[in-house]
Each structure stands twice: as C-alpha cells, then as structure tokens.
N, C-alpha and C positions, 0 to 999 in steps of 0.2 A: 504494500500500500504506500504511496507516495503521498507528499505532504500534500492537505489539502487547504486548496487558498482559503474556501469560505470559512474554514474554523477559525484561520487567522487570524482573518476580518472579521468574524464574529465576536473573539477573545475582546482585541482590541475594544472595538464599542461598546463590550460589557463593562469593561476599563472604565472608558472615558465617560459613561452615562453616571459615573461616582461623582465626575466632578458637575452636572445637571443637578445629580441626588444631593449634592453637598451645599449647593445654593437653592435649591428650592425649600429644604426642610429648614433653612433660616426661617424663611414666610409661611410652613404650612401648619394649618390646624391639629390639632391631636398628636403631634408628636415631638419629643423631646429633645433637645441639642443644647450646645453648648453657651451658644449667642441665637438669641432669636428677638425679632423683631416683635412689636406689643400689639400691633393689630396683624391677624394671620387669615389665609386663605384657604377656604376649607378644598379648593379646587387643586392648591397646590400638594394641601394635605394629602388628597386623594390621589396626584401624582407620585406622590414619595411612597405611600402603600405600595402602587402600581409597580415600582420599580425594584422596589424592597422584596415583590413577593415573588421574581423570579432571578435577579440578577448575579446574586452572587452563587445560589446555588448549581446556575446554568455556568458560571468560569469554572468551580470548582468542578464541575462535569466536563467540561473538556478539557481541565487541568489533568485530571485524570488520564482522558482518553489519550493524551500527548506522553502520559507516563507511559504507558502500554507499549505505543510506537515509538516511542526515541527507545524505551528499552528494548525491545524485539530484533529494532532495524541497526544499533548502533552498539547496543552492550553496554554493560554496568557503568564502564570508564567514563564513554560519551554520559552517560545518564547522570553521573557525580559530576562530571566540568558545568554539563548545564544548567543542573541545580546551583552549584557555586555561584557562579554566574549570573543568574537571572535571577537569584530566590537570598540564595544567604545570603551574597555583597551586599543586595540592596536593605536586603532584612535589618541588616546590623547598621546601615548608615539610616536607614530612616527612624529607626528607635535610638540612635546617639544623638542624631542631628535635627530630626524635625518633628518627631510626637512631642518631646519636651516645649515644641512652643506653641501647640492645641491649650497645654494646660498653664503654661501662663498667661495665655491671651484670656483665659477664664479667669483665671484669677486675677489680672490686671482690671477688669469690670467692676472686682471688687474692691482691689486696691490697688489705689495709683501711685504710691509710692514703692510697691515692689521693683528689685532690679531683680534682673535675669539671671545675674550669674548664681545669687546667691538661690533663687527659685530653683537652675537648675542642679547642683548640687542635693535640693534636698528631695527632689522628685527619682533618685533613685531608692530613696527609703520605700519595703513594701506596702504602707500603708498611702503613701502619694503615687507609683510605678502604674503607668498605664500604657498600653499599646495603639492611642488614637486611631486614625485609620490603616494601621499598618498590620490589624490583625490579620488578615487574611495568608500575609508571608507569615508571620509565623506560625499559622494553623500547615503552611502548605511546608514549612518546614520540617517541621513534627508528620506530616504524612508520607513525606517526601520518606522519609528516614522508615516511617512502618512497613513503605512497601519495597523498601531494599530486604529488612527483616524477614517481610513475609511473602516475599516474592516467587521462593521455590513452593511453597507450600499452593499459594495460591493461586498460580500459574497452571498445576495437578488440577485445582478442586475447577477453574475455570474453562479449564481442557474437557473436565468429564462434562461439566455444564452444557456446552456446546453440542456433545452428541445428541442433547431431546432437540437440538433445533426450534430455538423458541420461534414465534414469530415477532413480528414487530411490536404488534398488541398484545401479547402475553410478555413482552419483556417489559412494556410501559405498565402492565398491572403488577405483575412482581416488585418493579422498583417500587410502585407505589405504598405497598405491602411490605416491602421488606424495611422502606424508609421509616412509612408511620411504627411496625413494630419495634426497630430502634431507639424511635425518639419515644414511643412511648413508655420503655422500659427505661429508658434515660428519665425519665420524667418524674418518675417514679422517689429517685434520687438527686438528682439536681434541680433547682430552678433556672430561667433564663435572667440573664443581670445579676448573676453572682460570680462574679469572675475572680478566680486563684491564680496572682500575680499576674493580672492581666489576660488571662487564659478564661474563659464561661466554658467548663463542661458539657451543658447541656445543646450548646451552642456548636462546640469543637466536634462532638458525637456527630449531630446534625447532618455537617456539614464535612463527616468524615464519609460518611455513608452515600453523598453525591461524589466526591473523588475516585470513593474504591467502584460504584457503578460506574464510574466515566471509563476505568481501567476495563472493568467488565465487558463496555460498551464493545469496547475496541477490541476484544479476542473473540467475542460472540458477534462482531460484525454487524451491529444494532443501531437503531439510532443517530449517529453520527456521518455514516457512510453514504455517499451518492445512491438515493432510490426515486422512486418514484411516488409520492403519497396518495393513495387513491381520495376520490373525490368524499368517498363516503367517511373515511378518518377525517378528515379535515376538517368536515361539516359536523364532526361527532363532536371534537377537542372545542370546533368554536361553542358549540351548542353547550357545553359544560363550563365554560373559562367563566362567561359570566355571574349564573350563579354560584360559582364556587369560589369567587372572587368577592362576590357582595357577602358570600357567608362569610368567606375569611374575615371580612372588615367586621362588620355583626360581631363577630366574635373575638377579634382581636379589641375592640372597645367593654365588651361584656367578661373577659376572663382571660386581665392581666396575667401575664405568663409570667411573672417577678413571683406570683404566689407559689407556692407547694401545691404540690397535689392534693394530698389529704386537706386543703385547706377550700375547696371551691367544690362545684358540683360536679361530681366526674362523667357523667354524661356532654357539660358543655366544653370540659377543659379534655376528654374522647375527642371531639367532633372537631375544636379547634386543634388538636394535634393532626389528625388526618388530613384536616385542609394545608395547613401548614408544610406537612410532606405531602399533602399529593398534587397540590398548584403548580408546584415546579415542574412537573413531569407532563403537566399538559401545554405550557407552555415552550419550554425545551424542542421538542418536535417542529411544531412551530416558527419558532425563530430559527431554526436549522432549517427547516424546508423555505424559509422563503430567504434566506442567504446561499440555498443550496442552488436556488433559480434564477435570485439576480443579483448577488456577488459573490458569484464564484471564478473570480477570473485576480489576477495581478495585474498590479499597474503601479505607476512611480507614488500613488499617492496613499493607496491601500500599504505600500511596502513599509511607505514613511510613516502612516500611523502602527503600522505594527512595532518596527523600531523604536517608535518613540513615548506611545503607549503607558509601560511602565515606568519610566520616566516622570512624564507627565502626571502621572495620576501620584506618583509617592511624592512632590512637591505643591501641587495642589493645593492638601486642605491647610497649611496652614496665609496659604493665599489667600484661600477664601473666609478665614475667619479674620482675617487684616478686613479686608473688604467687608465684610460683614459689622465687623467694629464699629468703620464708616460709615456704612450707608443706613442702619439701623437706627442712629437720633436723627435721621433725615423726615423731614415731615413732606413724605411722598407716597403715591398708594403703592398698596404692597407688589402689587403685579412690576409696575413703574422700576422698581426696587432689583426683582427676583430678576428680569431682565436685565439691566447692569449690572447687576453683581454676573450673571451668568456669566456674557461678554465680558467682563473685567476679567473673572478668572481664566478661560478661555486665553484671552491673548496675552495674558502677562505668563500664564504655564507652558503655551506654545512659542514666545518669547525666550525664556529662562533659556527654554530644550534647544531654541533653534542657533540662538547666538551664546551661549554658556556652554550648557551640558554636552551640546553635540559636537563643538570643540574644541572641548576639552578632554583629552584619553584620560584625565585623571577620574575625572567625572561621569565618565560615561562607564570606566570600569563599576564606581561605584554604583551606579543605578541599574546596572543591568541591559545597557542600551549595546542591542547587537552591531556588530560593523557595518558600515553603510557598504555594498557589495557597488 
C-alpha cells in the first residue's frame, strides 16, 4: 500500500481546525476555556461541540493507521526516527517552551503584576504542571511506545482477525462496540477532568482505543483505504449523524462527565457514553469518503500544509490566547470578534512557520517540520 495523499490532507485539516476550535470557544456558549469573552454565542457554542465531537478522535485514527504502515512498509528503525521526529522533539519543546505560557496568560487576568520567569519556574510543581494543548503528543507518545511493546502480540491477534473478513459495516459496528465497552469500563473508574500530572485516564483510555482501531484499520484493510461507499451507507450515517449529535448535546449538558459514575443516573451517563464513542465512527467514514473523492490528489499546497501543519498548530494557542486577551474588553459583537481573532491567528501562525520556523533547521528540527522535498 503506498502512501495515500487524502489521509494526509485529511490529518493536516484535523490539525489546523484546532486553531478554528481555539478561537471560537473564546465566544461560544456552554463551554469552558481559559479567556472567554462575557457575552457568548450559543451558534459558536454549537460549533465547538460540532468539532469536538469528531476531531481528535478521527487524527488519533489515522495516527494509528500511519503506525501500521510506516511499520509494515519501513521497520521498527524507520518507525523510532519518525516518532522522534515528529512526536517526541516537538513533545518536549512545546511542554518546555509554550504550555507554560497558556497558564500565565490565565493567571496574568488575574494578576498583573506576575512576571514570567518566576511563574514559570513554579509551574513545574505537580500541583501547577499542565499539558495545554499539547496533550494529544503526549497521549500519542505513550501509544507510540505501547504499540512497539505490543506489536508482536498484536500483529498475531490482528492476522487471525482478518481471516472472518469483516465487512465494512460490521467493522464500523465493532468499533463502535468495542469503543463504548472500553470507555464504559473506564468509567467505571475514572472521571473525565481528572487529570494525573497532566494525563485524564478516562480521556487517555478513550482515545487509546481510536489509535489501536486506526492500526486495526490498516491490516484489516477497512475504512481508510480507496472504496467505493455505496449510496445506501451514506444515506444511512447521514440519517443517524443528526440525531445522534443533538442526543450527544442533550446529554453532554444533562450529565457532566467530571461526575462518577455511581454518582448520576446510569441509564443517562449509559446512553451518553455510547454516543460519545459511537459519533466518531459515523462520522470518520464520512470525512474519509469525501476526501477520498475530492482530495485525493498532491499538489504544492496540500504538501505545504502537510509540512507545516504540526508546526503550526503547536505554536498557535498561545497566539491565540494573546489575541484573545485583546480582543475580549473590546466592546464588539461576538461574531465581529471570533472572526478577527480567527484571521489574527491564522496569519501571525502561518507567518511564524513561513519566515521563522521554516528557516530555521534549528527550529524546524524542533517542531517536527519535515524537509521541504
């Protein structure tokens, strides 16, 4: 199997829709951040669910799928440089260099005579240590590393898997199945928003289980691969997306996940776990098939956002919450608002990458940013 552009270009946009996510939930309704604005958009609110409810789970699935194939096609060696490379360098510069100043731009709201240096000094204490938006490498760190551990084993149990020849719809109901019984045995035991040194359990589980299926994906030759969707799938996922998206909401306002289990009604904190994992899985297909139809192809610009991508997205939020700082006592409507800040972030992060990061070899080792070919 040769690389395929649409996953690329897919990857990338799930990236860069962070830095969309990151200026809109300044302004939207119902959900929490670190700087937000005092009047909020219940439409923008609505947007941040929308993106929330498949985005990171759909990278993390063809984070995966990419683990399968560079280890198949390339071998352990290739499979260790490109980790290093793309996941731990940036890992470790964006948790020394750029989470620490999420959490003094919060704390500077509160107090203005904080300085930096001494702020960050004490933000390595565990009771201050947080991962801002950088958790996603360190989650993919930590999996990166499991599925070196359990790659002979699992590679066996994936081989036999293959023999029943799932179809494409029995592999979308499995995952769905296998995800919710994960999370909901996780659930059991952790809450969401309880994070150990920066790490959420329940969260890490989650979103362990969309990686190891993306790996799945790719030896059972599922989902990800050039097909054809028949019209009646298509018509089946849209006909489901919506209702299973306004329950998600329903129920993501009705049964705070911060709580315990034992502490809510287990019928509705059931029904919001299922939604939870099974949203993902219908939209996944989805955005696969209509990147599979119309971009799937290279070109000088799709190459450049793949390149630059991670880049881009690990310097970002604390762009955006400078910005956000700003624009927030501004007496302007909120839309007025979420649109500048967007464009602000936008071109000062496409700026940074294009006359900074991209050259500089110092900088570009550190972020991850592949060779311009």
């Amino acid at each position: 199997m040769t690389r395929l552009p649409y996953l690329d270009n897919l990857r990338s946009v799930a990236l860069l829709l962070g830095l969309v996510f990151h200026s809109a939930i300044v302004y939207g309704a119902d959900i929490g951040y670190a700087i937000q604005n005092q009047e909020r958009s219940s439409a923008l609110g609505l947007f941040c669910y929308f993106i929330h409810s498949f985005r990171m789970p759909l990278f993390f699935c063809i984070s995966g799928f990419f683990t399968g194939l560079v280890w198949e096609r390339k071998g352990m060696r290739a499979y260790l440089e490109s980790r290093w490379n793309r996941i731990l360098l940036p890992t470790l510069f964006g948790i020394l260099c750029l989470a620490p100043i999420q959490y003094f731009l919060m704390q500077k709201e509160k107090d203005q005579s904080i300085d930096y240096l001494s702020f960050y000094f004490e933000f390595w204490q565990p009771s201050q240590f947080a991962l801002s938006h950088l958790w996603f490498l360190v989650y993919l760190v930590f999996y990166s590393v499991l599925w070196m551990t359990l790659a002979p084993l699992t590679k066996k149990l994936f081989s036999r898997l293959q023999s029943f020849k799932l179809s494409h719809s029995s592999f979308l109901i499995l995952s769905v199945l296998f995800t919710f019984s994960s999370t909901w045995i996780a659930n059991q035991i952790f809450r969401k928003g309880i994070p150990i040194l920066g790490i959420e359990p329940l969260l890490f589980i989650y979103q362990a289980v969309f990686f190891f299926l993306g790996v799945f994906a790719y030896y059972s030759k599922q989902v990800f691969v050039l097909r054809a969707s028949t019209k009646k799938e298509t018509q089946l996922f849209t006909f489901l997306l919506l209702p299973s998206f306004l329950g998600f909401l329903i129920l993501e306002k009705m049964d705070p996940m911060w709580k315990a289990y034992h502490w809510v009604d287990p019928f509705l904190r059931t029904g919001h776990l299922f939604l939870w994992a099974g949203l993902p899985w219908l939209w996944i297909p989805l955005f696969v098939g209509l990147f599979q139809k119309f971009f799937n192809q290279t070109s000088n610009a799709w190459a450049y956002l793949s390149r630059a991508s991670l880049a881009i997205y690990l310097i970002h939020h604390p762009i955006s919450l400078w910005i956000a700082s700003i624009l927030v006592p501004w007496n302007s409507h909120v839309l007025t608002k979420f649109i500048l800040h967007s464009l602000a972030v936008f071109i000062l992060s496409f700026a940074i990458y294009e006359f900074g990061i991209k050259r500089i070899y110092f900088f570009r080792i550190l972020t991850g940013t592949k060779e311009t070919t």
